[in-house]
C-alpha positions as CSV (number, residue, x, y, z in Angstrom):
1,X,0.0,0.0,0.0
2,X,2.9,2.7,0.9
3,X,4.6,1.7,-2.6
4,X,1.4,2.5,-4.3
5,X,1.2,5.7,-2.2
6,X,4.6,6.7,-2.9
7,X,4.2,6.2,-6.5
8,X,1.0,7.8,-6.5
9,X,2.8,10.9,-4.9
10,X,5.5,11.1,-7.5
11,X,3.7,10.9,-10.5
12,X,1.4,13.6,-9.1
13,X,4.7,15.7,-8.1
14,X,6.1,15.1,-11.1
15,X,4.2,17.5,-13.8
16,X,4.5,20.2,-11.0
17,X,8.2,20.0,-11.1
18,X,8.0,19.8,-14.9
19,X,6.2,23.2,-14.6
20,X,8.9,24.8,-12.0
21,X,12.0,23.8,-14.8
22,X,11.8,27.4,-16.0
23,X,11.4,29.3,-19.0
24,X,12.3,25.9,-21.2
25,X,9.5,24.9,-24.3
26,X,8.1,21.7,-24.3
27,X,6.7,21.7,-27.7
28,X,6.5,18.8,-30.7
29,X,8.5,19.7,-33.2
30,X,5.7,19.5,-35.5
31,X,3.6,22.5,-34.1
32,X,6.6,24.7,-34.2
33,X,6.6,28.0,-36.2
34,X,9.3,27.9,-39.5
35,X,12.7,29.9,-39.1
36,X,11.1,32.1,-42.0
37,X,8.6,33.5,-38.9
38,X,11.0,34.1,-36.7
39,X,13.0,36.0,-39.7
40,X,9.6,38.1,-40.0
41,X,8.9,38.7,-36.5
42,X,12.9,39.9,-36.3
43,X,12.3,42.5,-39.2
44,X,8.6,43.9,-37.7
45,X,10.2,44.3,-34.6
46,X,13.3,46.4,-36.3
47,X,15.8,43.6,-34.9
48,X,18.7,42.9,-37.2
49,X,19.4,39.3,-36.5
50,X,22.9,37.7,-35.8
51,X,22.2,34.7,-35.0
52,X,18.7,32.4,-34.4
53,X,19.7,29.0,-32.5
54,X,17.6,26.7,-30.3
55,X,18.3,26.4,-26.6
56,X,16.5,24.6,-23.9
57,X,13.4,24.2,-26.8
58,X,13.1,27.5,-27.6
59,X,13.9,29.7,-30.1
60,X,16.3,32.5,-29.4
61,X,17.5,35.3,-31.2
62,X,20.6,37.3,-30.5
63,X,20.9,40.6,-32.5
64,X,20.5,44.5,-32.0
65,X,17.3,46.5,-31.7
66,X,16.0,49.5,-33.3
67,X,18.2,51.5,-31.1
68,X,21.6,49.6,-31.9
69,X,21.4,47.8,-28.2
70,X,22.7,44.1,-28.0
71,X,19.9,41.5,-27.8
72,X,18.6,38.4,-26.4
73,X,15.0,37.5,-27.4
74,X,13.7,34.0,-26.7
75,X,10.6,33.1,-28.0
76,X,8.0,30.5,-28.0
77,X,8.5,28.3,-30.7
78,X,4.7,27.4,-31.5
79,X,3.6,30.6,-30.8
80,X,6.0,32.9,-31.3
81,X,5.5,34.9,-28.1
82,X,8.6,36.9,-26.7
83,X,9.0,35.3,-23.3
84,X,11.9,36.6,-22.5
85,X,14.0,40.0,-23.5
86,X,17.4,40.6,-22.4
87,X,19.7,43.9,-23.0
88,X,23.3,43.3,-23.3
89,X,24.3,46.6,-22.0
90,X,28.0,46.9,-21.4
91,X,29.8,50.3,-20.4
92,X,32.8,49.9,-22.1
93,X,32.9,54.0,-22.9
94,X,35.2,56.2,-21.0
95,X,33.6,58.9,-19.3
96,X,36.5,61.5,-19.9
C-alpha cells in the first residue's frame, strides 16, 4: 500500500516539477513556427538578426534593436510569443 502511495505521490509531483523547470519549451516539433517567422517577427520588430539558434526548446535570437542595443530574445516556438528580452548593455565608454 505505501509503494502505491509513494508512486502515487510522485507521479502527481512530477508535472509540478515539470512546470517549475523554467522558462524551457516543451513543444513537438511539428507544431513549431518555420525559421522564415522568426525572420519576420525579427524584421517587424526592427531587430537585425545575428544569429537564431535553439536552446532549452526554444527559439532565441541574438541581435540588436531598433536603437543599436545588444539582444537576447527568446521566443515560443509554437507561438511565437517573446518570453523573455534581455539587453546586453556593457559600459565599455570612457567617461573623460
Amino acid at each position: 500500500m505505501t509503494k502505491t502511495l509513494t508512486m502515487l505521490a510522485v507521479l502527481i509531483l512530477l508535472p509540478a516539477g515539470a512546470a517549475l523547470a523554467g522558462d524551457d519549451c516543451f513543444v513537438p516539433m511539428s507544431l513549431w513556427q518555420p525559421r522564415a517567422a522568426v525572420i519576420a517577427l525579427a524584421a517587424q520588430n526592427h531587430w537585425t538578426l545575428r544569429r537564431i539558434k535553439i536552446d532549452d526548446g526554444c527559439y532565441q535570437i541574438d541581435g540588436t534593436d531598433a536603437q543599436g542595443r545588444r539582444i537576447e530574445v527568446t521566443l515560443h516556438p509554437a507561438t511565437l510569443q517573446v518570453t523573455r528580452i534581455e539587453y546586453e548593455d556593457h559600459d565599455d565608454a570612457d567617461n573623460d
